[in-house]
C-alpha positions in Angstrom: 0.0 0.0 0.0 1.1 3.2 -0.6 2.1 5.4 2.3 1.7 9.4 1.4 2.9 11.8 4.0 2.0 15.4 3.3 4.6 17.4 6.0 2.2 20.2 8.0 -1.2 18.2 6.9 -2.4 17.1 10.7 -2.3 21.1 11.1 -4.7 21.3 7.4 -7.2 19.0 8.8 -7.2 20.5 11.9 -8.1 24.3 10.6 -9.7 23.4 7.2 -12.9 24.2 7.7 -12.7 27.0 9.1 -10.6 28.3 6.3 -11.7 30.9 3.1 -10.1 30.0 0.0 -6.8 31.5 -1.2 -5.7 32.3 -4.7 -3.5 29.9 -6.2 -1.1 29.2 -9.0 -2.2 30.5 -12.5 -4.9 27.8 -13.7 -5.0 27.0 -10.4 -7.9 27.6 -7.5 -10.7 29.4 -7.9 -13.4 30.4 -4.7 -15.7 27.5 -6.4 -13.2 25.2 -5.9 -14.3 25.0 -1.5 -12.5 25.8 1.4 -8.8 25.0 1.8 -6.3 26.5 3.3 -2.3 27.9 1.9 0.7 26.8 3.1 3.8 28.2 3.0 7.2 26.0 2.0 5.3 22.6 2.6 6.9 19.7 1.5 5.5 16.8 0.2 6.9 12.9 -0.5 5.2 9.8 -1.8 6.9 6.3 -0.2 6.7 2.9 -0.9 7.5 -0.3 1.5 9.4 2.4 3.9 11.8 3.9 0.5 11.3 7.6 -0.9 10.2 7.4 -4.3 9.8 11.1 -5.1 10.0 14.2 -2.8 8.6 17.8 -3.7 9.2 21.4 -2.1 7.0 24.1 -3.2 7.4 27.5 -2.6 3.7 28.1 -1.5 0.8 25.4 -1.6 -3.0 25.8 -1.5 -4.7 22.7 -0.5 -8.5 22.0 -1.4 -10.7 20.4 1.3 -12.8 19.0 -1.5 -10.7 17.2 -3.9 -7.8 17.3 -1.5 -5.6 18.6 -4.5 -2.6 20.7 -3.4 -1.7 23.4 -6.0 2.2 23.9 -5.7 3.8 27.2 -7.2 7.8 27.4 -7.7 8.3 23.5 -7.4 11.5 21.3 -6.8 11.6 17.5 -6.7 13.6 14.5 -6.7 13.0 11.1 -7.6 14.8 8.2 -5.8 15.3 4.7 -7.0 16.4 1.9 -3.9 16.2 4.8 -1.3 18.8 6.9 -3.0 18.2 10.1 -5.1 19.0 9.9 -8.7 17.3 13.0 -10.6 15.7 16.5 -9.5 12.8 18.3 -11.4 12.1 22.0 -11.1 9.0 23.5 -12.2 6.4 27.1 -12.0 3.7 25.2 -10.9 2.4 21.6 -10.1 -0.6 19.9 -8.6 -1.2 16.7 -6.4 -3.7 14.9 -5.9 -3.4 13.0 -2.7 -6.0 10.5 -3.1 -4.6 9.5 -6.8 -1.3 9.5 -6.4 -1.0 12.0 -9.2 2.0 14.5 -9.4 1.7 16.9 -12.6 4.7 19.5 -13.1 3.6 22.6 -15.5 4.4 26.0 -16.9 8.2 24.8 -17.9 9.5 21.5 -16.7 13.3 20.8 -16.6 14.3 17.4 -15.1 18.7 16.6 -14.4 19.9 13.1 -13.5 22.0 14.1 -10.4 25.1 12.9 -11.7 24.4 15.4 -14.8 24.8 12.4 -17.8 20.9 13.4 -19.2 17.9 15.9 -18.7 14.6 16.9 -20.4 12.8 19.9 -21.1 8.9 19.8 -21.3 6.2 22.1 -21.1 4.6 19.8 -18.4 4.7 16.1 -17.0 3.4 13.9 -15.2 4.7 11.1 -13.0 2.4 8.2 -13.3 3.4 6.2 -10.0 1.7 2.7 -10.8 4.0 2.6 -14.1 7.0 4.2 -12.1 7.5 6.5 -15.1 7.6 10.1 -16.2 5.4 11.2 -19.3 5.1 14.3 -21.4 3.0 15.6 -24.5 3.2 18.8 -26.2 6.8 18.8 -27.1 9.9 17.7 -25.2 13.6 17.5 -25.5 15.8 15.2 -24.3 19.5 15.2 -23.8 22.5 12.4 -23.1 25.5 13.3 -23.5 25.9 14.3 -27.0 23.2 13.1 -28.5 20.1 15.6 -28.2 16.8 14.9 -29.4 13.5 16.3 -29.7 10.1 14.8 -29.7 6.0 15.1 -29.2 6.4 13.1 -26.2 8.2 10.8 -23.8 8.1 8.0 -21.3 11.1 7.7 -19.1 12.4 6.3 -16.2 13.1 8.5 -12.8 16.9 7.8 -13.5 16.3 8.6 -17.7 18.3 4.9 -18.4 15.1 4.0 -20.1 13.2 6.6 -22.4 10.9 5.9 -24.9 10.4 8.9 -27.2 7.6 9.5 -29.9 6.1 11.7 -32.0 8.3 13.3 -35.1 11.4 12.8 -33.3 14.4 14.5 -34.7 17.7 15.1 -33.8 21.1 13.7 -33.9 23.3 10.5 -31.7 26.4 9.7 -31.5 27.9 6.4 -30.5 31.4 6.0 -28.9 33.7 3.6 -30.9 33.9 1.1 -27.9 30.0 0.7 -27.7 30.0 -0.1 -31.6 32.8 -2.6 -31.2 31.0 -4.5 -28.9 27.7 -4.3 -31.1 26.1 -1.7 -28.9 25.8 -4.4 -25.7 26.6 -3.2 -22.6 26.1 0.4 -23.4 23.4 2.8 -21.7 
């Protein structure tokens, strides 16, 4: 089962009723959208048999009573693999939906493997936890090393050593002499 933790949230469900709403991220909550109250700095993690899978940091947060979806503006994550951090995202704006699971990153997504081998660039993303895998549409770019490539959309990995891209791709790879004398095995 998966365990969410949303850092400050015993304090939300505490004083959420009695809260009015607050304005939040562009495209994000409107007075219709219920009571809920804003938090400032929360930080939010999604976990799995005791392990980090993702973390996220947002500058400011309004969190819907109704829906229980948090609206993040100026976001930071990380994505771990084994308990260990391999990649951070930054973004303008996210949501999450705590009931689903569901992490989108919007308005200008830029994703870095830690130790700074591959990233992408997307408009927005979103990290679809039962798959354990990042997808974009709309246009994306995607970098590894030298070889840069662009695309309608992608499916990757948290680490990017798998990514799937589709959609007019273009662009150009290059392969490093050793990887083609060994017929491309053992490469990533």
């Amino acid at each position: 089962m998966w365990a969410t933790k949303v850092l400050g949230l015993s304090m939300v469900a505490a004083v959420l009723a009695a809260c009015r709403p607050a304005p939040g991220p562009e495209g994000g909550v409107s007075a219709s959208d219920g009571p809920g109250v804003t938090l400032e700095k929360p930080e939010f993690s999604e976990t799995a048999a005791g392990q980090p899978l993702w973390t996220v940091a947002a500058f400011r947060a309004h969190y819907r009573a109704g829906p229980k979806v948090a609206s993040l503006e100026r976001v930071e994550a990380r994505f771990y693999e084994s308990g260990r951090p391999v990649s951070r995202a930054s973004a303008p704006w996210a949501t999450y939906d705590h009931a689903a699971h569901d992490l989108r990153l919007g308005g200008g997504l830029q994703l870095r493997t830690l130790d700074g081998r591959a990233g992408v660039d997307a408009r927005d993303a979103r990290w679809d936890q039962a798959e354990g895998r990042l997808l974009t549409g709309g246009g994306v770019s995607f970098w590894h090393g030298a070889n840069r490539l662009t695309a309608t959309t992608l499916r990757a990995d948290r680490a990017l050593r798998r990514v799937e891209l589709s959609g007019r791709v273009r662009g150009a790879i290059s392969l490093e002499p050793a990887l083609i004398a060994r017929g491309g095995e053992g490469g990533r």
